[in-house]
N, C-alpha and C positions, 0 to 999 in steps of 0.2 A: 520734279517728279521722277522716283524710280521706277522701274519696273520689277516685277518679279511673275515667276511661272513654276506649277507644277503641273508638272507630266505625267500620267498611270498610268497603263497598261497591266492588267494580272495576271492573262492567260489563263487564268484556275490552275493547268496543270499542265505537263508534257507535250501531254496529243492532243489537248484544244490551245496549246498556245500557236495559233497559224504565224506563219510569215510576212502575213500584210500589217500583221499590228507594228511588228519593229517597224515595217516600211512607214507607216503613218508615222511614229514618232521621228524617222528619221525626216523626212520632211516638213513637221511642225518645230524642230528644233532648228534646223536650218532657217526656217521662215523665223523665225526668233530673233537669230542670233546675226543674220545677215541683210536681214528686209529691215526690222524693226531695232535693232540695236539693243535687245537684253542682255545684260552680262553675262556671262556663262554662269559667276559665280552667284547670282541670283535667278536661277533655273535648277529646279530638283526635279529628276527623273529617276520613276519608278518602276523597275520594269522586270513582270515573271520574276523569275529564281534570282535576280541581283547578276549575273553572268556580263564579263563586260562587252561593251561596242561601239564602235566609235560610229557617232553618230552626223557626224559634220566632215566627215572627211579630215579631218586634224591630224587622225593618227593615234588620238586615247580615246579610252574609255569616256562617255557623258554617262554615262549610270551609274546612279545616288546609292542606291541599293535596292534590292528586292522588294516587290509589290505586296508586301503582309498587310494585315490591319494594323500590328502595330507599326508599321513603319508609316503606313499615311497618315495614321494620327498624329508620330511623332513629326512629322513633312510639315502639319496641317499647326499642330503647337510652336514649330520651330521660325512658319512662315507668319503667324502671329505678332511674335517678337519683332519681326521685321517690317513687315510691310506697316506703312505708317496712313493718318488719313489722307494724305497727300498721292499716296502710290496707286502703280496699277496691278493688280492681281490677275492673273490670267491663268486659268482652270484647265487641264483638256483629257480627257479617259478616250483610249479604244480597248477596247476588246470584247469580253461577256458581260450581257446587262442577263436580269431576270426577275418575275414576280416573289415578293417576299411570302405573298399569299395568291395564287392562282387567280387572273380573272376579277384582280384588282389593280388600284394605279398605284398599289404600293411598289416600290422599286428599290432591288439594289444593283450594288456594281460587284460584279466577281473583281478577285484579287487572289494571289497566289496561294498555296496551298487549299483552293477550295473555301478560303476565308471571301465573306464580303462584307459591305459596310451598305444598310441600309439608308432610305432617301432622309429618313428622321433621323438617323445620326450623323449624315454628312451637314445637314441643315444645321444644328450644331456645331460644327467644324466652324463654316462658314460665317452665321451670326456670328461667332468669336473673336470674328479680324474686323480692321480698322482698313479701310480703304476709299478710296479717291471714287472708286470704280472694280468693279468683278465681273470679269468676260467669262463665261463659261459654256462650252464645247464639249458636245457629248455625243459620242459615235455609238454607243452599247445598245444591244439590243433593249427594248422598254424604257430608253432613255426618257422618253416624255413621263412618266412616271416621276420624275422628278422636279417638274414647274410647279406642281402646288407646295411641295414645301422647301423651296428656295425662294419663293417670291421675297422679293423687297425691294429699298431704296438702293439705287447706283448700282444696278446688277444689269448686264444685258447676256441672257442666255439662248442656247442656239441647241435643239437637241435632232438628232437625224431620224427621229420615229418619234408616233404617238408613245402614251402608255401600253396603247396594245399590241404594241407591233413591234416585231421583230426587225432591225436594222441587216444592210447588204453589203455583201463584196464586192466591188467595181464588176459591173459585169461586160466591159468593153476597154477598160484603161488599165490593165495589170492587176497585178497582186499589193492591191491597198483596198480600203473600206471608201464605198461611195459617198458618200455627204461628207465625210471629211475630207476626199482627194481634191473635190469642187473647193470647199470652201477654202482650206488650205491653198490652192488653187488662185484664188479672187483673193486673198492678201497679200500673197509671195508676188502674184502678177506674172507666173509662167504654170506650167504643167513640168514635173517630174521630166521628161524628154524633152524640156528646155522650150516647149510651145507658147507663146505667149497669148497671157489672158487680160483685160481687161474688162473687169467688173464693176470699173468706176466713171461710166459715162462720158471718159475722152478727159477728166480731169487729172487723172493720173493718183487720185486719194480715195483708197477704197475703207468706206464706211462698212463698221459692224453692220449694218444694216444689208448694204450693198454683198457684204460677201455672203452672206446668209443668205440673199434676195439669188443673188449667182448661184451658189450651191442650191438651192430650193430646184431652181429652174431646170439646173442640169443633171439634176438626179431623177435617171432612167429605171430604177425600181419602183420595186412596190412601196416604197417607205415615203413617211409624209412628215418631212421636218417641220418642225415645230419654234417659236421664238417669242421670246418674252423679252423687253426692256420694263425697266423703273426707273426715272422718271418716263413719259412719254417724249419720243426723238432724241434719248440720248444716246440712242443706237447710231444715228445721224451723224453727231455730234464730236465720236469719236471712231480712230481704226484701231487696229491691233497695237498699232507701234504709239499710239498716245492720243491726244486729243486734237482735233484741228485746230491751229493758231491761226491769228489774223494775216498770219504770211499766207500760212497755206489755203485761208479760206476767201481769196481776194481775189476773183476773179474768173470762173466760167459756169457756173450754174446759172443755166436760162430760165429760174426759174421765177413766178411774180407774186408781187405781195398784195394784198389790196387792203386795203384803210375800213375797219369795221365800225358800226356803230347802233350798238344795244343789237348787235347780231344782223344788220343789215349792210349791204353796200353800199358803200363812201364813194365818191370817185378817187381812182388811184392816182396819185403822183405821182409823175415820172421825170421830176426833177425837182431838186428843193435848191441845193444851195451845193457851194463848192464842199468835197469831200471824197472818203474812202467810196471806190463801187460796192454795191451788197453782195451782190454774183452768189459767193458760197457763204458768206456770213449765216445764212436763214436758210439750211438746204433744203428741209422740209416745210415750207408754205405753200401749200396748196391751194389753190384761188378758189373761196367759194362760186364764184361763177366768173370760169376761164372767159369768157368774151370779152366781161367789163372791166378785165384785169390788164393792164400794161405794167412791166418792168420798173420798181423804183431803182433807176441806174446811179444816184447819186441821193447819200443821207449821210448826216452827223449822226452819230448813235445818239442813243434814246433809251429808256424803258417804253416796251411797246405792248403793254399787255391790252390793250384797248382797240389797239391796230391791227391785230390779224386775228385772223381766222382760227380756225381747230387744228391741231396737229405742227402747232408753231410752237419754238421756245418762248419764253417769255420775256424774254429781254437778248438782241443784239450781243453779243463777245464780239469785242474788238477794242485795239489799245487807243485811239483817237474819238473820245466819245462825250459829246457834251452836251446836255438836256436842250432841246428846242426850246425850251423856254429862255434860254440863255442868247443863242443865236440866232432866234428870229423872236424879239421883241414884242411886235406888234402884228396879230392877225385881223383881216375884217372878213365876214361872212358874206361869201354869194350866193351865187345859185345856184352852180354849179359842186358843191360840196357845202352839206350842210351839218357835215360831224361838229358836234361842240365836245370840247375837251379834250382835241388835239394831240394834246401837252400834258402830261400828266397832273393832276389836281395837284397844288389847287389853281395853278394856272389857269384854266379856266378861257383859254384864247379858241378865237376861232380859225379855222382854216383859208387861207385862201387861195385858189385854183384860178388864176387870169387865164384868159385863152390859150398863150402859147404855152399854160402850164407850169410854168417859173415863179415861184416864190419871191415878190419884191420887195427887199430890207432897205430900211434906211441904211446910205452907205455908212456915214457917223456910227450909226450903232454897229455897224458889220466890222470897221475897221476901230474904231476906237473902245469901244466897249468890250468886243469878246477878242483880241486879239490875246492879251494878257491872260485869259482866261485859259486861250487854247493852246495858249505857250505853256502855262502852267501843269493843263491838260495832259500835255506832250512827257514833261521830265515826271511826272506823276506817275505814268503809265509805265515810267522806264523803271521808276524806282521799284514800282510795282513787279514789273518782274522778275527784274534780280531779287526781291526778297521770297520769290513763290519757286526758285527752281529753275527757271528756266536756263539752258544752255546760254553759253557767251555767242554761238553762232546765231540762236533766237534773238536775242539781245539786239545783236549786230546787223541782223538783216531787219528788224524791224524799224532799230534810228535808221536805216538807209531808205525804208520806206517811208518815215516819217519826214527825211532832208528834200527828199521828193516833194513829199503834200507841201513842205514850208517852201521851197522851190516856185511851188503851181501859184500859192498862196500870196507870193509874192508880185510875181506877175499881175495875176487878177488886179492885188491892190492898184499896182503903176496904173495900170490899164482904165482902170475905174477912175483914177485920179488925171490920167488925159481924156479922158471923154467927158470930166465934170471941167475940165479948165476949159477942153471946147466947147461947150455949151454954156460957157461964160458964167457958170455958178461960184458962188463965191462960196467957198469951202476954204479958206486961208487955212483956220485952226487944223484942219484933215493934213492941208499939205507941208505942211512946214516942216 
């Protein structure tokens, strides 16, 4: 996955171009270039009259050229050609927003000479790329004027005002715009004077969602940001600098899953079988009712569209994942959970919840049946990555997460096969 970003700022002209706008770009390019790892040479900055400034402390110029209409269109045709479905687009304007028509949510964005580009022609821009995902960040006044016609799939936008409202100057933290100081702020993971922020619940991964929720919170004007995602939690799902991998989503989100059926509560399990923790995998599951919910601390991925609740993905992301119908064969129904359909159709198993809560497998079927499978699992998942993009260091931390689980995996088996030779089971065939 690449990334890519453009930058605007128009100032309209001389004496409305203030000094907090440079200060924002200088701080969302930074947070770019050194939080998230975007190229420089895939970042266009558009800024007032084209005048250069370094914006990263390097030493040169980062500005692309002058903020006109034609130069963001040409930004908007040239970022077209590159950005691919695979990539990430990331959007960000400070300066003058305004009604196109008084006292309506039509919206545009000032740009230099007094030029601007209205909210139905930037939507056009927009519709025209091919992308993974489109993060879009909007400080201008009337910004929200621009959610009804941006909607769509793989977009998550963040704007610092309604339609009808006009956006603010920090009015306590210097000379920058407020809803973008915060939110800039909750990605970069410090304040401009070097203060550190965490906006990411002690996990140290701050979600689109998360930094917008941050910036929402800590914006002490009148202005009332606004935020749109498509699909539902893929704000969640993803931060600024990419998407969350199974590295990064492996372990501290307390948060619980519970087991639905036809819209009712299951009882939860809170352990199946040896495997990855979920922690962050699912960061958005919300328990329809927190009491009855405990923690699934241990699951093989799955497709789970039957298993949870509202405001959940629809299926687990993560590289070690193999249908429950695979690795646990045989279910019998209690009393204690009475979900039928578990497993996704046409499986058709029922669940089973023994008291201390642990899913009992025939060991035969645990060790001899889906070993091969999960080995298989294992080099599939690697192959899988190297053809989608991912870095060598993803690659590399993920086999060292996987030499782990085959590690754990191993043990269990010995273990399992000393406690069946002490209990005098004749298992020959297992142990040889």
């Amino acid at each position: 996955m690449e990334k890519y970003a453009l930058l605007v700022s128009g100032g309209v002209n001389a004496s409305s171009n203030y000094g907090r706008y440079l200060n924002d770009l200088m701080e969302i390019y930074k947070t770019l270039v050194t939080k998230c790892g975007y190229p420089k040479a895939n970042i266009t900055v558009l800024y007032a009259d084209g005048s250069p400034h370094d914006l990263d402390g390097d030493g040169a110029s980062e500005i692309s050229a002058s903020a006109t209409k034609a130069n963001l269109l040409n930004a908007f045709t040239t970022m077209k050609t590159k950005v691919t479905a695979n990539d990430l687009f990331f959007f960000y304007s400070t300066n003058h927003g305004g009604q196109v028509t008084t006292g309506t949510n039509k919206a545009k964005l000032w740009l230099w000479n007094a030029e601007f580009i209205q909210d139905t022609e930037f939507a056009v821009c927009l519709d025209a790329m091919s992308y993974k995902l489109a993060i879009l960040t909007m400080e201008q006044c009337y910004s929200g004027g621009f959610l009804d016609n941006l909607q769509g799939a793989n977009r998550v936008i963040a704007t610092a005002c309604r339609w009808d409202q006009v956006s603010w100057a920090c009015d306590s933290h210097g000379n920058y715009d407020e809803f973008v100081y915060h939110w800039t702020a909750a990605v970069r993971g410090q304040q401009p004077d070097g203060t550190v922020v965490d906006a990411s619940g002690g996990d140290g991964k701050v979600t689109l969602k998360e930094a917008f929720d941050y910036a929402k919170a800590n914006d002490s004007t009148a202005e009332e940001p606004q935020y749109y995602e498509n699909p539902a939690g893929i704000g969640s799902q993803y931060t600024l600098c990419g998407p969350l991998t199974i590295i990064d989503t492996c372990g501290s989100y307390a948060r619980h899953l519970c087991l639905v059926r036809d819209g009712s509560i299951c009882t939860p399990i809170s352990r199946i079988i040896r495997c990855i923790p979920l922690s962050r995998i699912i960061p958005d599951c919300i328990p329809l009712i927190r009491h009855t919910c405990t923690p699934l601390s241990r699951f093989l991925c799955t497709p789970i569209s039957r298993l949870i609740g509202p405001g959940c993905p629809s299926r687990i992301i993560a590289p070690i994942c193999q249908p429950l119908s695979k690795i646990i064969p045989e279910f019998t129904e209690t009393a204690t959970c009475t979900a039928k359909q578990f497993v996704q159709p046409p499986c058709g198993r029922h669940v089973r919840l023994p008291d201390d809560m642990t899913v009992r497998i025939r060991p035969e079927e645990l060790v001899m049946t889906q070993y091969n499978e999960v080995k298989s699992s294992y080099i599939q998942t690697i192959q899988d990555m190297m053809s989608s993009g991912y870095s060598n260091d993803e690659v590399a931390d993920t086999l060292e997460n996987l030499a782990v689980q085959l590690q754990e995996d191993l043990a269990d088996i010995l273990n399992s096969a000393q406690q069946l030779r002490a209990s005098n089971r004749h298992f020959s065939r297992l142990t040889r």
